[in-house]
PyMOL CGO cylinders between C-alpha atoms (Angstrom):
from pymol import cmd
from pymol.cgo import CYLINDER

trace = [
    CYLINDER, 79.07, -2.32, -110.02, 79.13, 0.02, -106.97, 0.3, 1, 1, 1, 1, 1, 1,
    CYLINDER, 79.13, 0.02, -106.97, 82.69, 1.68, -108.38, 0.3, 1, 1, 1, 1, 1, 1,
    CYLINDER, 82.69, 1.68, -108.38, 80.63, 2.15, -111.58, 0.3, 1, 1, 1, 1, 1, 1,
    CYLINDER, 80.63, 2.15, -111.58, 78.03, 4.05, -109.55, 0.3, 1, 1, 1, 1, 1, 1,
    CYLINDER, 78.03, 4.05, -109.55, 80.17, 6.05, -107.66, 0.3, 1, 1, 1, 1, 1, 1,
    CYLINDER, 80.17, 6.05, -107.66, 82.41, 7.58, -110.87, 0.3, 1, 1, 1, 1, 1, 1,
    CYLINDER, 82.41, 7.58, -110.87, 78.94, 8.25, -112.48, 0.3, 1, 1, 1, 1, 1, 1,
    CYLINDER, 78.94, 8.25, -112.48, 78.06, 9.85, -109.12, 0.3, 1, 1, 1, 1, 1, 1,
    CYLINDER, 78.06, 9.85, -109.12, 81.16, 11.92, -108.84, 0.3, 1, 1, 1, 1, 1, 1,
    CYLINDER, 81.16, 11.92, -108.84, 80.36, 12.57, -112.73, 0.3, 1, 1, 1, 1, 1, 1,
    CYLINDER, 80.36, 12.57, -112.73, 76.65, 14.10, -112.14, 0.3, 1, 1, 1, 1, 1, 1,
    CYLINDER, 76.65, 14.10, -112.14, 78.29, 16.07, -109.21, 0.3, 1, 1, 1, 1, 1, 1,
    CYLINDER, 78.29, 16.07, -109.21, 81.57, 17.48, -110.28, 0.3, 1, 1, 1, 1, 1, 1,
    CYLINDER, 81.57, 17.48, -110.28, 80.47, 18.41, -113.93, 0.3, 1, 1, 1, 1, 1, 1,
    CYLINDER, 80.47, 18.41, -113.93, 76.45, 18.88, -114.41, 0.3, 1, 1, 1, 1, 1, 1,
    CYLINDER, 76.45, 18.88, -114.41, 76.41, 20.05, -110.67, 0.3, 1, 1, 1, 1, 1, 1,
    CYLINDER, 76.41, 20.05, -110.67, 73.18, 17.58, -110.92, 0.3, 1, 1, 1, 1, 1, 1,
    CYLINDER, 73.18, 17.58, -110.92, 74.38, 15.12, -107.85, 0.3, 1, 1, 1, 1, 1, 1,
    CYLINDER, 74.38, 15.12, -107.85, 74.19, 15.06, -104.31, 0.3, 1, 1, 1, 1, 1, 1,
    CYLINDER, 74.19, 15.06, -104.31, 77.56, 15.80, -101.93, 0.3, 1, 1, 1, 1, 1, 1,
    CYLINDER, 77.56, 15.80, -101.93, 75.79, 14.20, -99.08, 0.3, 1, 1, 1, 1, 1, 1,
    CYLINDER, 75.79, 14.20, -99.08, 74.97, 11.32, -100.83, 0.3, 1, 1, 1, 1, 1, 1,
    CYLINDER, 74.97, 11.32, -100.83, 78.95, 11.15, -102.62, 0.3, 1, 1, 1, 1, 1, 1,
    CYLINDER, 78.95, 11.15, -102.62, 80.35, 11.59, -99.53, 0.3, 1, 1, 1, 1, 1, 1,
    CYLINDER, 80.35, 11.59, -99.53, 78.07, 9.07, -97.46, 0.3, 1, 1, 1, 1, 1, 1,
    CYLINDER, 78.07, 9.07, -97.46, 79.56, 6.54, -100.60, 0.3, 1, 1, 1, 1, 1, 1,
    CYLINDER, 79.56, 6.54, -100.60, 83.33, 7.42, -99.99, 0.3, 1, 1, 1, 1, 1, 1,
    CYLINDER, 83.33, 7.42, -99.99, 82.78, 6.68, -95.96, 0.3, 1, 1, 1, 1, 1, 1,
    CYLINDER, 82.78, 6.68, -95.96, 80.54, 3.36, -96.78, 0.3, 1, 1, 1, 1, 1, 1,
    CYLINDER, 80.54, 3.36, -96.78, 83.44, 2.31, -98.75, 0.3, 1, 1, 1, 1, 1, 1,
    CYLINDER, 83.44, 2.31, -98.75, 86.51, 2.93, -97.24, 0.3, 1, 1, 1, 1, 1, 1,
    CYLINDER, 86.51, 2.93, -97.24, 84.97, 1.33, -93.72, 0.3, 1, 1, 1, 1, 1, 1,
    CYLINDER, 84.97, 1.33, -93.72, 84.14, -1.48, -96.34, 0.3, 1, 1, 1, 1, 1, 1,
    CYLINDER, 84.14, -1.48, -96.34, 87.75, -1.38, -96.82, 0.3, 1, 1, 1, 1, 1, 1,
    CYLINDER, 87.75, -1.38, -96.82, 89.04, -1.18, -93.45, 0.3, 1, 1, 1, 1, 1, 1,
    CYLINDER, 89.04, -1.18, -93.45, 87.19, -3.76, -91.80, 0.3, 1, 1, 1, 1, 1, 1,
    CYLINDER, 87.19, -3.76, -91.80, 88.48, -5.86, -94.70, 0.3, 1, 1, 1, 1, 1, 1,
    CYLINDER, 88.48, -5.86, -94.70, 92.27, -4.87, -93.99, 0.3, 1, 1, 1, 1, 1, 1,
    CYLINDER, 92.27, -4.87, -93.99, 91.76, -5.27, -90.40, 0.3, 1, 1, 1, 1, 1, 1,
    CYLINDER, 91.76, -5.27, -90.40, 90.61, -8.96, -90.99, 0.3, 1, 1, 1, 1, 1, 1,
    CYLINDER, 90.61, -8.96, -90.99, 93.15, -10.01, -93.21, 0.3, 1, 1, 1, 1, 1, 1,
    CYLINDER, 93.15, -10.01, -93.21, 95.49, -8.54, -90.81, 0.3, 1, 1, 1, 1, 1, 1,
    CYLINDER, 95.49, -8.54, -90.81, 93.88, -10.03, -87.54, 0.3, 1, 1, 1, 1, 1, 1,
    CYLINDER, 93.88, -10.03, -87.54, 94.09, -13.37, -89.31, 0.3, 1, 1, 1, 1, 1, 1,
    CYLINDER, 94.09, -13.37, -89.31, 97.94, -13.04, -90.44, 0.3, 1, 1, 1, 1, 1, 1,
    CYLINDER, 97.94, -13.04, -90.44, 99.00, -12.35, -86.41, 0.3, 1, 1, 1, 1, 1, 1,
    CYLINDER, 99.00, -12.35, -86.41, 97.15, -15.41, -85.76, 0.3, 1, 1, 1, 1, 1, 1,
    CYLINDER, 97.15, -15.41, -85.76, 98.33, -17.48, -88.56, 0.3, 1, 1, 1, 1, 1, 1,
    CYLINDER, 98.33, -17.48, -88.56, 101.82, -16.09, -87.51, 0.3, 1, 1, 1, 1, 1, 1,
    CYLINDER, 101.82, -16.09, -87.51, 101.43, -16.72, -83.96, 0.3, 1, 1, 1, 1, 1, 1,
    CYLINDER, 101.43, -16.72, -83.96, 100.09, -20.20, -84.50, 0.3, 1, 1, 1, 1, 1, 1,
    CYLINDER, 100.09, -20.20, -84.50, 103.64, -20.57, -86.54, 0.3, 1, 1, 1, 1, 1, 1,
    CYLINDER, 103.64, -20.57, -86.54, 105.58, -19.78, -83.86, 0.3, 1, 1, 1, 1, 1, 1,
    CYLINDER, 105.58, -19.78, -83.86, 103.62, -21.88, -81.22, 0.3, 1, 1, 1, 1, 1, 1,
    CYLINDER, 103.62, -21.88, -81.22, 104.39, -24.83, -83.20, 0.3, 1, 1, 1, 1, 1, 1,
    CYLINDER, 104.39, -24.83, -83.20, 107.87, -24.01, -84.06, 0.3, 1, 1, 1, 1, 1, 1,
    CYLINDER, 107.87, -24.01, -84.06, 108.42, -23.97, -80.12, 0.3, 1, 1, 1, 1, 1, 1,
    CYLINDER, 108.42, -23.97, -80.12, 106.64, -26.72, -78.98, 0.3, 1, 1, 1, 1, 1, 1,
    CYLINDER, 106.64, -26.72, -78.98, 108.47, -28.79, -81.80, 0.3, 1, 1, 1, 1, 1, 1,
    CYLINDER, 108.47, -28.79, -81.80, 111.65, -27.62, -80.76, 0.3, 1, 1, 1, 1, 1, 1,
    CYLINDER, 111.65, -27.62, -80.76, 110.69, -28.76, -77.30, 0.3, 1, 1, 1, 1, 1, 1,
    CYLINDER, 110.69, -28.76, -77.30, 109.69, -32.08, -78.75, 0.3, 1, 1, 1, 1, 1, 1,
    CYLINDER, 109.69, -32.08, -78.75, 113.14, -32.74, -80.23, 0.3, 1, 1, 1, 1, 1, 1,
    CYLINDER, 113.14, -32.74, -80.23, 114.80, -31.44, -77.13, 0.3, 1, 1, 1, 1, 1, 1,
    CYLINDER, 114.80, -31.44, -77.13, 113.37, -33.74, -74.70, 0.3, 1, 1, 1, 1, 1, 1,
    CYLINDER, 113.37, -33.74, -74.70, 113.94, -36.76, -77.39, 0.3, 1, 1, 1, 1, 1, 1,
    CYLINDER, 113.94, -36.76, -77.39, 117.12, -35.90, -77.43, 0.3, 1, 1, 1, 1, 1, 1,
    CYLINDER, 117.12, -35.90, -77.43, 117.78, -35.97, -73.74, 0.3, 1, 1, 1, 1, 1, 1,
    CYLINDER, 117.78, -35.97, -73.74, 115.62, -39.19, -72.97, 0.3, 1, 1, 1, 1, 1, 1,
    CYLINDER, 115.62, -39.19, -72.97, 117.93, -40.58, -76.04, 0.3, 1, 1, 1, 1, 1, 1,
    CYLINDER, 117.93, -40.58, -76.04, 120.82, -39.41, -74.02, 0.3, 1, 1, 1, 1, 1, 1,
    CYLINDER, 120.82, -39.41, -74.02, 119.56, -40.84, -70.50, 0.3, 1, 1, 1, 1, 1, 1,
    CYLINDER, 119.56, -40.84, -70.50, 119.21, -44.16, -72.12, 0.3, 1, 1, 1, 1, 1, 1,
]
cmd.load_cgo(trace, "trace")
C-alpha cells in the first residue's frame, strides 16, 4: 500500500506539479531507514547465527579430542 502511495505521489509531483517535494522526499528517507534497519537486522542476526556455528563446531571438536585421548589413556 505505501509503494502505491508513493508512485501516485511521485505521479502528482513529477507530472501535474500538484505534489509536495518535502513531503516525497520525507517518504524516500522514511523508507530507505525502513530498509536499513531491516538489512542491518538480518545481518546482525547472520554474524550471530554464524558465530554460534563456529562456537559449536569448536567446542565439538574439543569434545571428540579429549574422548579420544581419555580413550587412549585407558
Amino acid at each position: 500500500m505505501t509503494i502505491i502511495l508513493i508512485l501516485l505521489n511521485y505521479w502528482m509531483w513529477m507530472s501535474t506539479n500538484a505534489g509536495n517535494p518535502n513531503y516525497m522526499w520525507f517518504q524516500c528517507l522514511a523508507y530507505m531507514v525502513f530498509w536499513s534497519l531491516i538489512m542491518q537486522e538480518f545481518l546482525m542476526a547472520v554474524m550471530k547465527r554464524d558465530k554460534a556455528l563456529r562456537m559449536t563446531e569448536k567446542l565439538m571438536a574439543q569434545a571428540a579430542k579429549a574422548d579420544g585421548e581419555s580413550t587412549i589413556e585407558k
